[in-house]
C-alpha positions in Angstrom: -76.4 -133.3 30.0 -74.0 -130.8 31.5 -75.1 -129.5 34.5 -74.9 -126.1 35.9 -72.1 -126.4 38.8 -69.8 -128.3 35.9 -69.9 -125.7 33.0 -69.6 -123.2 35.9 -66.3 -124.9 37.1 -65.2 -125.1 33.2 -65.9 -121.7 32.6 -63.9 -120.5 36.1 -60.8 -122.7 35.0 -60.9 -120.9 31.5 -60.8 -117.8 32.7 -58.4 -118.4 35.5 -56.6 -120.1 32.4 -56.7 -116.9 30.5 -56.1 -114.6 33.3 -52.7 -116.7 34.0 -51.8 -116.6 30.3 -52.3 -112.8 30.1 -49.9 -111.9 33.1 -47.7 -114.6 31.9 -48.1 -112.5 28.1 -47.5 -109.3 29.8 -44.7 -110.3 31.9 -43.0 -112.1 29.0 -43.5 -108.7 27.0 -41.9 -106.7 30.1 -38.8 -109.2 30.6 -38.3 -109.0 26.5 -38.5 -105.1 26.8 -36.0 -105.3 29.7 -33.7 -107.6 28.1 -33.4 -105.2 25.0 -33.2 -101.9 27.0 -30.1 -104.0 29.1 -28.8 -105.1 25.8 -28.9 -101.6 24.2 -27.2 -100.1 27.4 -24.8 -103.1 26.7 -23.9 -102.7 23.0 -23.8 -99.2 23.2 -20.9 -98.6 26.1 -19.2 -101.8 24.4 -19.4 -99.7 21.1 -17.8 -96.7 22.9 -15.6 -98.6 24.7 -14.7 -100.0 21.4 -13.8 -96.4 20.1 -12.1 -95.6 22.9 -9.8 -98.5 22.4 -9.2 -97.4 18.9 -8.4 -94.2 19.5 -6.0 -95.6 21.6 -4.7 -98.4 19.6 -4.2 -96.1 16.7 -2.4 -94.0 19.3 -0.1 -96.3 20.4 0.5 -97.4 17.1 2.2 -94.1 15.6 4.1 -94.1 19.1 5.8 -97.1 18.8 7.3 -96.9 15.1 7.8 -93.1 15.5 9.1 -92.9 19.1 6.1 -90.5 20.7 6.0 -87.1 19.5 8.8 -87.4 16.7 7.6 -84.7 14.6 5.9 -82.4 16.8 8.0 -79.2 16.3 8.4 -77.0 18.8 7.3 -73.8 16.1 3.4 -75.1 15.9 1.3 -72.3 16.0 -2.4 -72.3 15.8 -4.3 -69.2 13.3 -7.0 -67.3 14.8 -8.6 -67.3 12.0 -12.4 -65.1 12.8 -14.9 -66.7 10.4 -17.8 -65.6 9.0 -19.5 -67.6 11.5 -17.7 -66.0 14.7 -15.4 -69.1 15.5 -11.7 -69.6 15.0 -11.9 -73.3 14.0 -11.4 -73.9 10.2 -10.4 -76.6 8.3 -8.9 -77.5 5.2 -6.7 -74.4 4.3 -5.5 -73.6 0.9 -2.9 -71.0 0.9 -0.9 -69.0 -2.0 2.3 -67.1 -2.3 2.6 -64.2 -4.5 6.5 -62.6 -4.2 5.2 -59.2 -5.4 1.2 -59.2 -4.1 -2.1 -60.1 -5.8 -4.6 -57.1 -5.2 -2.6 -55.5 -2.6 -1.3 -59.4 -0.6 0.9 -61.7 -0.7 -0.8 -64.3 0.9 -4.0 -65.8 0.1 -5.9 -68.4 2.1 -9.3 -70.2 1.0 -10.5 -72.5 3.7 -13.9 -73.9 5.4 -14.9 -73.3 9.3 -16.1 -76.7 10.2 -16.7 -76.0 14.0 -16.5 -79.5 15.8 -17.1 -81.2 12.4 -20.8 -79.4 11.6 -20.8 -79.5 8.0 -23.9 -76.5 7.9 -20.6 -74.0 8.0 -18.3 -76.2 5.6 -18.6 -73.3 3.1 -15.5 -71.1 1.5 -13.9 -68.6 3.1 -11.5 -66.1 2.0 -8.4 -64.4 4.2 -5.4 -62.4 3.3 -2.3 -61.5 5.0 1.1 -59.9 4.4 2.9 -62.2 6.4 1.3 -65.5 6.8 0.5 -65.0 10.4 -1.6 -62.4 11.1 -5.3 -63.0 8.7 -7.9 -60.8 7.4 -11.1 -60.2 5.0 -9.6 -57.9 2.5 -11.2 -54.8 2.9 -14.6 -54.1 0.9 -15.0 -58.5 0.8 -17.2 -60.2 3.2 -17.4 -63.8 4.0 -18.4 -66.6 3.2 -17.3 -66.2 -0.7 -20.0 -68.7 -0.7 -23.0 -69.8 2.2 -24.5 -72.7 3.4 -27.0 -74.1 0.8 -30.1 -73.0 0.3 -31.6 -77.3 0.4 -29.3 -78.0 3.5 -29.5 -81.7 4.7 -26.9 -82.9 7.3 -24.7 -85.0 5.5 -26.5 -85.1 2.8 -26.5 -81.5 1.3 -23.3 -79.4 2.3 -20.3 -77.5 0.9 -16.4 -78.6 1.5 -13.4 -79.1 0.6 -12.1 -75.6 -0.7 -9.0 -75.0 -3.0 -7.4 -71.9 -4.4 -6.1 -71.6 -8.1 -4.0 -68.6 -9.5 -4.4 -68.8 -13.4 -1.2 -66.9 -14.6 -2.9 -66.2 -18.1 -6.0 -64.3 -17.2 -4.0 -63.1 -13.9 -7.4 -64.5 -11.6 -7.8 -65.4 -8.2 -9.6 -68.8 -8.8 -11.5 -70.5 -5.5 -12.6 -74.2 -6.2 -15.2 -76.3 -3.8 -16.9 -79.6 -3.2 -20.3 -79.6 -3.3 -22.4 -82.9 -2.6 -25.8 -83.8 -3.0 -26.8 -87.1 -1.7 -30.3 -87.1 -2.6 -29.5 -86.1 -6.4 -26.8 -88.5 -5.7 -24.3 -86.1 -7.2 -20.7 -84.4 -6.4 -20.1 -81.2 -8.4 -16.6 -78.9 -8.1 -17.8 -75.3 -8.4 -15.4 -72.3 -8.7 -15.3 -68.7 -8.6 -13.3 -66.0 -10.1 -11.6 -62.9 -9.1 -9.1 -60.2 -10.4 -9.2 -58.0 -7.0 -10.4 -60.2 -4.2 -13.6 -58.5 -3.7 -15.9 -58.5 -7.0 -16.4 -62.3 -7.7 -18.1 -64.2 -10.4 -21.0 -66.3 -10.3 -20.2 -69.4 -9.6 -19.5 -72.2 -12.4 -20.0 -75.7 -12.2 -16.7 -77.4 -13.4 -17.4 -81.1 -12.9 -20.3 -82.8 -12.3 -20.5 -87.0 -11.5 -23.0 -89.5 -10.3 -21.5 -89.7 -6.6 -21.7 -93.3 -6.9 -19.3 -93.8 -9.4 -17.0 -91.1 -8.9 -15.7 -88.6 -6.0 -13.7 -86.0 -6.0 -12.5 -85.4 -2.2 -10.2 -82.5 -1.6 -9.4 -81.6 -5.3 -5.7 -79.5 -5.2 -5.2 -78.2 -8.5 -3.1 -76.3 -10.4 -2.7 -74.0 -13.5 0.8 -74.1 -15.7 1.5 -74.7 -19.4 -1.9 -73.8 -20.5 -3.6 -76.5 -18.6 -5.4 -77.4 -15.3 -3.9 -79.9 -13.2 -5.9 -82.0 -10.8 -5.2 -84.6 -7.9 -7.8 -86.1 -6.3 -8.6 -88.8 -3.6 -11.8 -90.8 -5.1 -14.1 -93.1 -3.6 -11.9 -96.1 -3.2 -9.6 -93.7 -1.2 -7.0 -93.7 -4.4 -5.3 -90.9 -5.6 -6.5 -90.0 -9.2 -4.3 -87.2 -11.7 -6.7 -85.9 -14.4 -5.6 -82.6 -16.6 -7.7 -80.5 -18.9 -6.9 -77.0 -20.9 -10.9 -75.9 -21.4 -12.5 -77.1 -18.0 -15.1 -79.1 -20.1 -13.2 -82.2 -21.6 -11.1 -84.2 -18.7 -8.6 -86.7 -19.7 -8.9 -90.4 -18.4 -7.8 -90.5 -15.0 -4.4 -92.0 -13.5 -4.1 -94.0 -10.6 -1.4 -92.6 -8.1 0.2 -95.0 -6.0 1.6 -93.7 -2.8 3.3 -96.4 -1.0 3.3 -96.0 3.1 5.1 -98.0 5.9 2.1 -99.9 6.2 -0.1 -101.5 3.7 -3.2 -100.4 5.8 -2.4 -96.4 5.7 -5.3 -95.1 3.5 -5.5 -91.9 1.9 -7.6 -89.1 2.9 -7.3 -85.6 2.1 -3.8 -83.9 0.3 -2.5 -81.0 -1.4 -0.3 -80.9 -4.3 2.6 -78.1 -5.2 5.1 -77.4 -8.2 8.5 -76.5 -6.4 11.0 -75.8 -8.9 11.9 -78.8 -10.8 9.7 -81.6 -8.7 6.3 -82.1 -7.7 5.1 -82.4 -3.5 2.5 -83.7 -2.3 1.2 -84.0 1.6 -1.2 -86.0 2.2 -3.5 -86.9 5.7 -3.9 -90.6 5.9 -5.2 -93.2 8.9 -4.9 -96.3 9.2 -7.4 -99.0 8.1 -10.7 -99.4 10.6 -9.7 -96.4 12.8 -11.4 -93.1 12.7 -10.8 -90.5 9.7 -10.2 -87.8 12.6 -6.8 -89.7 13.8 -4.6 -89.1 10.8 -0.9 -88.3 10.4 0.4 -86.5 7.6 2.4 -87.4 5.1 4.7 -86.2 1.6 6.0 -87.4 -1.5 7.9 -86.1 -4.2 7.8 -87.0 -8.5 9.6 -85.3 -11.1 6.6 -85.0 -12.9 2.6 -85.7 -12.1 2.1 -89.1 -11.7 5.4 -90.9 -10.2 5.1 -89.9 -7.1 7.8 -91.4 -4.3 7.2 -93.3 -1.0 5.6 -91.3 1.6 7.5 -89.6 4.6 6.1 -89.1 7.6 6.1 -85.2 7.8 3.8 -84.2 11.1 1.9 -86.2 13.5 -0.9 -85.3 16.5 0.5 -83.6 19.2 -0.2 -87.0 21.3 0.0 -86.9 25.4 -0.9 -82.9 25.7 -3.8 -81.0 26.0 -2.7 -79.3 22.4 -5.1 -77.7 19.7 -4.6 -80.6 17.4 -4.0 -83.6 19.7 -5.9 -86.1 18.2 -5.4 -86.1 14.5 -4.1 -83.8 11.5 -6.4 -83.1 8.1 -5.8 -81.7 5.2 -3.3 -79.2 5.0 -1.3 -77.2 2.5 2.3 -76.5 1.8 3.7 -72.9 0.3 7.3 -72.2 -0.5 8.6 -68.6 0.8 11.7 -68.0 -0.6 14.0 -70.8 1.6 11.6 -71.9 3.7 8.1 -74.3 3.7 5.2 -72.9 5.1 3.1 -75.9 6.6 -0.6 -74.8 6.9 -2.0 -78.1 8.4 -5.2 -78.6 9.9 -5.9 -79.8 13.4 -7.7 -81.6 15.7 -8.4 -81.8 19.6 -9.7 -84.8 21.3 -12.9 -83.2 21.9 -13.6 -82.6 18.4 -12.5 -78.7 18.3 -10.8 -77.9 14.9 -8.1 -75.4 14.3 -5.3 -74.1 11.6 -2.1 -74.2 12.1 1.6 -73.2 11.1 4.7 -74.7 11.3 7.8 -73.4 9.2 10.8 -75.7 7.7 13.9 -75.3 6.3 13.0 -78.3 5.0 11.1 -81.9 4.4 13.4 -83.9 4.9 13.5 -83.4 8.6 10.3 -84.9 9.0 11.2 -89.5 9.6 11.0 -91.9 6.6 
């Protein structure tokens, strides 16, 4: 039989036992949380570091083939273009020509403000002008043509991507958007309609795809010969042609292949214009595994929709300033005024600030091959 003194020794070494485990538990618990906290500090400056080096990597990388600064023109100007939201920094500009004035202008601009990329003001915008530099809301209009939706989710729920249209047969204004729902898992392109710049239609749903399966990132479309014609970059970052006369029935879409310099340039967001006898397109492209927000910008020309030639290089950052649009160039549209292009191109600075800009050429083919 046990006696007293010898369960009382057992039960002191059990709990002496016990008391070492739990220290040694809670101390195990402590150097696991510190491990993780030091590893988390660890991955997440490696991860920034990793960007930083990107950045620069994708910097150097345009240097070296185009000789630093190449095509950064001496004639950039940055719009101060006052949004509806009281900042000057919009994106993706869409911008007509009309010889003899629509509703009083000659120049009509559709574009988004997209203040240091916050897609809650990605919504439409309209400006006019009388000679491309100086911008206003046309007087009895006030912007947004459209606001920010009314189930707003970041990045999940937002407007972008705005176009303008000018049907010659119905002589209307027509202003065309992106509209993405993530948790409907749907893109539609919407439009609106106007004869005098300030009365507008309800807007009309145009197309409507399971997001999944089909994108339609910054549509540039135009009306001629009865028929709407539409470029598109899709979700596999291809360029897609589709073409319809009613708006309901779409015909089967065409690949576009635009051939770069380098197999790893990938498309992001274009434009596409009729000038006289060929078709231009300019196009904002980056290179594979580097950020959508360092992009150089690009044109090609076909003699009809689909053929379109290799790409030039037509504008790149302003790299080694403090520019406006020193770190990458977006979407951007091209005009014709009488002998001269009129490059609207988006821009943006290396802390994330967006702007529009101009830049005025006698002609493409100054920008490098």
């Amino acid at each position: 039989m046990m006696n007293k003194n010898s369960k009382y020794n057992r039960n002191k070494k059990y709990n002496e036992l016990k008391k070492k485990n739990k220290i040694l538990v809670i101390s195990l618990c402590l150097c696991i949380s510190v491990l993780i906290f030091i590893t988390s500090f660890i991955v997440i400056k490696f991860n920034k570091r990793i960007n930083e080096l990107n950045g620069k990597i994708n910097e150097v990388h345009y240097r070296v083939i185009y000789k630093e600064n190449s095509c950064n023109y001496s004639s950039r100007t940055k719009l101060h273009l006052a949004s509806s939201y009281g900042n000057d920094e919009g994106t993706h500009p869409k911008v007509l020509y009309f010889n003899n004035g629509f509703a009083g202008y000659k120049y009509w601009m559709a574009y988004t403000p997209y203040p240091k990329g916050k897609d809650m003001y990605e919504n439409p915008n309209i400006l006019v002008s009388n000679d491309g530099v100086e911008w206003v809301e046309k007087e009895g209009f006030t912007n947004p043509l459209e606001d920010v939706p009314s189930n707003y989710k970041k990045s999940v729920i937002y407007n972008s991507d705005t176009h303008l249209v000018y049907n010659s047969d119905t002589n209307l204004l027509e202003c065309w958007w992106r509209y993405v729902n993530d948790e409907d898992g749907v893109v539609i392109i919407y439009r609106k309609t106007t004869s005098d710049g300030i009365k507008w239609s309800d807007k009309e749903e145009v197309i409507k795809q399971i997001r999944k399966k089909v994108d339609y990132l910054s549509p540039a479309v135009i009306y001629e010969d009865g028929e709407y014609k539409l470029w598109y970059v899709d979700r596999d970052l291809s360029i897609r042609y589709t073409k319809s006369n009613d708006l309901k029935e779409w015909s089967n879409p065409v690949k576009i292949n635009v051939n770069y310099y380098d197999k790893d340039i990938r498309n992001w967001h274009l434009d596409v214009i009729h000038d006289e006898d060929e078709y231009i397109m300019v196009v904002s492209a980056f290179v594979k595994n580097f950020a959508r927000t360092r992009m150089n910008l690009y044109y090609a020309k076909s003699d009809n929709e689909t053929g379109f030639s290799n790409a030039k290089l037509l504008l790149t950052p302003s790299f080694a300033t403090d520019g406006w649009d020193n770190k990458g160039i977006y979407r951007s549209s091209l005009v014709r005024v009488n002998n001269k292009y009129y490059l609207y191109y988006s821009g943006i600075r290396s802390n994330e600030e967006r702007g529009i800009g101009l830049i005025k050429l006698d002609s493409l083919d100054e920008a490098r091959s």
